[in-house]
VOVO-477494 format. One record per residue (C-alpha): z, y, x; residue in three letters. Coordinates in nm, 3 decimals. Each point is the difference from the previous one (the first is absolute). Layout:
<pt <Z Y X> 'ALA'>
...
***
This chain:
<pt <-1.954 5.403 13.861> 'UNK'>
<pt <-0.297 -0.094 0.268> 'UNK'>
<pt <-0.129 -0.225 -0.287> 'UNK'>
<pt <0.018 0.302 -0.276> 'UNK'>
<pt <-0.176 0.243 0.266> 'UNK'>
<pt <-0.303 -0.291 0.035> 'UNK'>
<pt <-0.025 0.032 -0.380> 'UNK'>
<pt <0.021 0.355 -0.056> 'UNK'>
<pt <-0.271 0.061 0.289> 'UNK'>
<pt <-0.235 -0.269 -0.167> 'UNK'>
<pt <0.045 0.143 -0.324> 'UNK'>
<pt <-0.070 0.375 0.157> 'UNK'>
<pt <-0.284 -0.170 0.199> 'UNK'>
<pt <-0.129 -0.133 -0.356> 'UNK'>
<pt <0.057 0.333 -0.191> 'UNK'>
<pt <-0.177 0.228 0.323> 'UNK'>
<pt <-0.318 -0.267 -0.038> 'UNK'>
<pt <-0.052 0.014 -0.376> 'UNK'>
<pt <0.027 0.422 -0.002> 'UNK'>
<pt <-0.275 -0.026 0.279> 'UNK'>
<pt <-0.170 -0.205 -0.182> 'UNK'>
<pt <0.023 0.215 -0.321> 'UNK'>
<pt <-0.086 0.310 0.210> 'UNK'>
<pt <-0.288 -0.120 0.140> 'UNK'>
<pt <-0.140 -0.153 -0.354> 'UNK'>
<pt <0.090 0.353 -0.185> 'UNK'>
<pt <-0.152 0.191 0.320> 'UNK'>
<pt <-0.322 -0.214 -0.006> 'UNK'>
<pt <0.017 0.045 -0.373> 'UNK'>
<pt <-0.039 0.367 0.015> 'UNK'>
<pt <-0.211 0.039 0.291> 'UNK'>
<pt <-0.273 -0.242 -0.189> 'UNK'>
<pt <0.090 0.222 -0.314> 'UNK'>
<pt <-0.104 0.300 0.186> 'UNK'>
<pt <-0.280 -0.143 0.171> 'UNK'>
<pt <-0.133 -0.123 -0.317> 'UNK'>
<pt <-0.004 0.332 -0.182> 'UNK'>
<pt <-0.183 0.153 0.288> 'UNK'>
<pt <-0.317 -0.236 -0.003> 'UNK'>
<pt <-0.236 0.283 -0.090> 'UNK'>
<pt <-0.284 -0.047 -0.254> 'UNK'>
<pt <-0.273 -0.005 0.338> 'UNK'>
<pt <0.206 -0.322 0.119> 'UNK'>
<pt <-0.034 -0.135 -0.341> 'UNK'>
<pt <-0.367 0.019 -0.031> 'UNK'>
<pt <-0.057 -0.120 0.345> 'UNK'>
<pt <0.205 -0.320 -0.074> 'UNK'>
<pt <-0.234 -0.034 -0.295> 'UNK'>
<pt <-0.299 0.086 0.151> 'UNK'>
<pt <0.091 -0.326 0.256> 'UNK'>
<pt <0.054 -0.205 -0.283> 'UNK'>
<pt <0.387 -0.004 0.084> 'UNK'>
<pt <0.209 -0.136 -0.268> 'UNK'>
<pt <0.375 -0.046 -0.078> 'UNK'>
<pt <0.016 -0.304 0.145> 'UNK'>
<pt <-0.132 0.069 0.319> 'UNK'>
<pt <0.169 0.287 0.076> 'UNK'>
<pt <0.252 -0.106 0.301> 'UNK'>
<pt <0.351 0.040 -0.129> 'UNK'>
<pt <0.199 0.014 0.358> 'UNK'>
<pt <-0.105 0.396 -0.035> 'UNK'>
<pt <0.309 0.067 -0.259> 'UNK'>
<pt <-0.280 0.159 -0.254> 'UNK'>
<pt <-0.019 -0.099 -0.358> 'UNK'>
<pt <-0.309 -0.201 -0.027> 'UNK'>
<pt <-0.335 0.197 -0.128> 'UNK'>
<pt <-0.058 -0.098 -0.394> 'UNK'>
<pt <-0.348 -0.133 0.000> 'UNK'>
<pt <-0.262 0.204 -0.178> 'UNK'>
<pt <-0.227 -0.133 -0.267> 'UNK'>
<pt <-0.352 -0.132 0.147> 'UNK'>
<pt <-0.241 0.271 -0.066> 'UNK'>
<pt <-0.275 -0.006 -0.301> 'UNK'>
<pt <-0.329 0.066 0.080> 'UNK'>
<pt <-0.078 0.357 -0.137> 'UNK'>
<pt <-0.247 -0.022 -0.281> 'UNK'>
<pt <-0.251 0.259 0.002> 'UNK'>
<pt <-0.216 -0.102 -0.258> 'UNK'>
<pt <-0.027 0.058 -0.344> 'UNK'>
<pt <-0.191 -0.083 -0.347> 'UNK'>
<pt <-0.305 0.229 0.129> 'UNK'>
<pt <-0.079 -0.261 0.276> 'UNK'>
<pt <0.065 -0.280 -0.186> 'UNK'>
<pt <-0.234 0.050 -0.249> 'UNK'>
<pt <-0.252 0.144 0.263> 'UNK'>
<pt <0.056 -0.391 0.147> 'UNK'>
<pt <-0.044 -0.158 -0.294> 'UNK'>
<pt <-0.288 0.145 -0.113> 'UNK'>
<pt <-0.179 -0.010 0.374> 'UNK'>
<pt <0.071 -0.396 -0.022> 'UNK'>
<pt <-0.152 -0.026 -0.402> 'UNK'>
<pt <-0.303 0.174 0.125> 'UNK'>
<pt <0.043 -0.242 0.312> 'UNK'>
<pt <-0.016 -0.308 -0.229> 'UNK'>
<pt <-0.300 0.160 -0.197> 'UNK'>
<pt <0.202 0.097 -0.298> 'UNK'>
<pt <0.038 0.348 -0.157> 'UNK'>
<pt <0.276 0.233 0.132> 'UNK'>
<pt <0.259 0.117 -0.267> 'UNK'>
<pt <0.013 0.287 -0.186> 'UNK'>
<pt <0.284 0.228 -0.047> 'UNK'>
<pt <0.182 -0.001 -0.349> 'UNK'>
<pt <0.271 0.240 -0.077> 'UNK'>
<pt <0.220 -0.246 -0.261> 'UNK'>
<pt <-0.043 -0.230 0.234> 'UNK'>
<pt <0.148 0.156 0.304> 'UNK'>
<pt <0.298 0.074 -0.252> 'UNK'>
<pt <0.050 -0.370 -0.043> 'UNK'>
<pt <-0.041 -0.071 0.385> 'UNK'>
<pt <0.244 0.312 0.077> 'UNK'>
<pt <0.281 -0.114 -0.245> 'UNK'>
<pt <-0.055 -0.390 0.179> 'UNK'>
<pt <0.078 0.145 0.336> 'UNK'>
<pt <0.280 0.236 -0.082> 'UNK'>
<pt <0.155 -0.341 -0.172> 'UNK'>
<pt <-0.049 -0.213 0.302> 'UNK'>
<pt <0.110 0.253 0.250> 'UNK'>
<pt <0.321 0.023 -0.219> 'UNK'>
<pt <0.043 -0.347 0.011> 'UNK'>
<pt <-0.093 -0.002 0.373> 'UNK'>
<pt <-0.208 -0.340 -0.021> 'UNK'>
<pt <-0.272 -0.144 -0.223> 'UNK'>
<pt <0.076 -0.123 -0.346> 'UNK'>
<pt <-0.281 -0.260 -0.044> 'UNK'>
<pt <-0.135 0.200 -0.283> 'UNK'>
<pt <0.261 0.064 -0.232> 'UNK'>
<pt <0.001 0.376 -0.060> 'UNK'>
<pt <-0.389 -0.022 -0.042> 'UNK'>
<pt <0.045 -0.272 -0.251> 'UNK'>
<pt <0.284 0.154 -0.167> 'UNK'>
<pt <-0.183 0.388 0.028> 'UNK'>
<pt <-0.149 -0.018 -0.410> 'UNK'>
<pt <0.314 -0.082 -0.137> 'UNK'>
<pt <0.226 0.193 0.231> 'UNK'>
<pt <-0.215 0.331 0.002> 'UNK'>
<pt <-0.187 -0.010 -0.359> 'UNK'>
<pt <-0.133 0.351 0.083> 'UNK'>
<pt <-0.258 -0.145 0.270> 'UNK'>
<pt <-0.060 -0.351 -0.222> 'UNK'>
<pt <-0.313 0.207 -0.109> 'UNK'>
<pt <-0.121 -0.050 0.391> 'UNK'>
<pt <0.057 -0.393 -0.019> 'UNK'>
<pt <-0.166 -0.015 -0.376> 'UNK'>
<pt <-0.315 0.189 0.195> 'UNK'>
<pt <-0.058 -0.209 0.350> 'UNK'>
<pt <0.032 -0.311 0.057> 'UNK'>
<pt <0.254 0.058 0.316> 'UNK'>
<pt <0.068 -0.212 0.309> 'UNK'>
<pt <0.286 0.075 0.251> 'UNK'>
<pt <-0.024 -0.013 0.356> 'UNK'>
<pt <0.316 0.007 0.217> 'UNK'>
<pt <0.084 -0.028 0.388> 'UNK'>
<pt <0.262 0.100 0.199> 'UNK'>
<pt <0.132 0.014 0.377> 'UNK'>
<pt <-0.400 0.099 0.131> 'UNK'>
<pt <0.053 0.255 0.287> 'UNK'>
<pt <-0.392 0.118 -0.050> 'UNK'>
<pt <-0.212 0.033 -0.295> 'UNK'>
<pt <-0.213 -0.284 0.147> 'UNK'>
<pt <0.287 -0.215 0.045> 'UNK'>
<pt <0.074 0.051 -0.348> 'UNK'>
<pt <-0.386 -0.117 -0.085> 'UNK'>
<pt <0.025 -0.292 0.236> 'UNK'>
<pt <0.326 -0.134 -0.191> 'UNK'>
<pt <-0.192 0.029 -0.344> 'UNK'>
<pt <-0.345 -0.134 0.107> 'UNK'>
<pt <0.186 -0.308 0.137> 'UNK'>
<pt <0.187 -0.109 -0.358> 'UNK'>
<pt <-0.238 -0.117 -0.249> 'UNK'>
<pt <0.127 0.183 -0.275> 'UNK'>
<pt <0.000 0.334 0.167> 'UNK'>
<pt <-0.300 -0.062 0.146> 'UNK'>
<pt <-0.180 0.128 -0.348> 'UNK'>
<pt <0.080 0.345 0.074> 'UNK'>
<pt <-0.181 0.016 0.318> 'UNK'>
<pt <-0.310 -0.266 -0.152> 'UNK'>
<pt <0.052 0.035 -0.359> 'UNK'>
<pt <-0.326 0.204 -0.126> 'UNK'>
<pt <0.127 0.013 -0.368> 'UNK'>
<pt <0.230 0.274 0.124> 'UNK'>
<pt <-0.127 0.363 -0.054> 'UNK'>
<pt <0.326 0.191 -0.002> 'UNK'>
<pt <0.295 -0.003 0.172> 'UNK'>
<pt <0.240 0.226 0.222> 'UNK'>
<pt <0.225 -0.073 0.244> 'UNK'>
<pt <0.365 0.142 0.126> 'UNK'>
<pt <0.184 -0.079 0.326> 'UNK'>
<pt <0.295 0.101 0.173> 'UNK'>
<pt <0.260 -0.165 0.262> 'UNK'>
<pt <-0.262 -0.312 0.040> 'UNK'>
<pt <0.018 -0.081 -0.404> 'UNK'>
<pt <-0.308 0.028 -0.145> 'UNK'>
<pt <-0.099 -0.020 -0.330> 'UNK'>
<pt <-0.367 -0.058 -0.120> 'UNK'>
<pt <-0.120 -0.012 -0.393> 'UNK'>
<pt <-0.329 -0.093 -0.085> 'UNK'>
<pt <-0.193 0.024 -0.334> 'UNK'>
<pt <-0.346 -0.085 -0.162> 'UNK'>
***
């Protein structure tokens, strides 16, 4: 009897120390449950603005960790307006002629940037190559000039954007190239599309 009273009271001392257990892990559970659902939005920005991120949030507190947020772009405040103002500062910089404005070619430079912002990176020239046969309505434009594409993408400042294409021979023409008379120029979310005719 002594021996099935040492075995009942371990077994009750086992069964008391897991529901303690339990309680305490379902208790902590909810607790960090409810403290995570009141981290305010103010809390959340501040642990961005310190550069916080999942992994260092200490995880003794019982809160969930903080997801963290997607590195900030740079805002892009500039447009086709001051890139071709840049461009054409830097030709007559160079000692070559600044572009003039053409309308049919602005539509060919407009349809180029709509594609590549579609496509959300730079195609190395294949919708300007494939523009006659793909839109036969503008191949009228292509039979006319003889036209040169200019592309860049990722500049945060209109000058940036000059810098990148003075610095590759090949784009360089745009900027040096005095056989260019026309041209026109769109830009948005630091893509930038330049086409230049003579």
């Amino acid at each position: 009897m002594i021996k099935f009273a040492k075995i009942l009271s371990g077994g009750i001392l086992i069964f008391a120390f897991a529901l303690v257990t339990l309680t305490s892990f379902f208790a902590g559970y909810i607790k960090g449950f409810g403290l995570g659902k009141s981290v305010t939005e103010d809390h959340y920005e501040k642990l961005l603005a310190d550069k916080v991120s999942a992994t260092n949030v200490p995880q003794a507190t019982g809160r969930p960790a903080v997801p963290a947020a997607p590195k900030p772009q740079p805002k892009i405040t500039w447009g086709g307006p001051q890139l071709w103002e840049a461009v054409n500062k830097r030709r007559i910089e160079l000692g070559v002629n600044p572009l003039s404005s053409r309308e049919e070619i602005c539509t060919i430079a407009s349809i180029r940037l709509n594609q590549l912002l579609e496509l959300g990176k730079l195609d190395g020239h294949e919708g300007f190559s494939n523009m006659p046969e793909d839109r036969p309505d503008l191949k009228w434009i292509f039979e006319k000039y003889n036209l040169s594409e200019f592309l860049v993408a990722g500049a945060d400042s209109p000058q940036e954007a000059v810098s990148l294409w003075e610095n590759t021979l090949g784009h360089k023409q745009l900027l040096s190239g005095g056989e260019y008379v026309w041209g026109c120029i769109y830009a948005q979310s630091g893509f930038g599309v330049a086409i230049a005719a003579y």
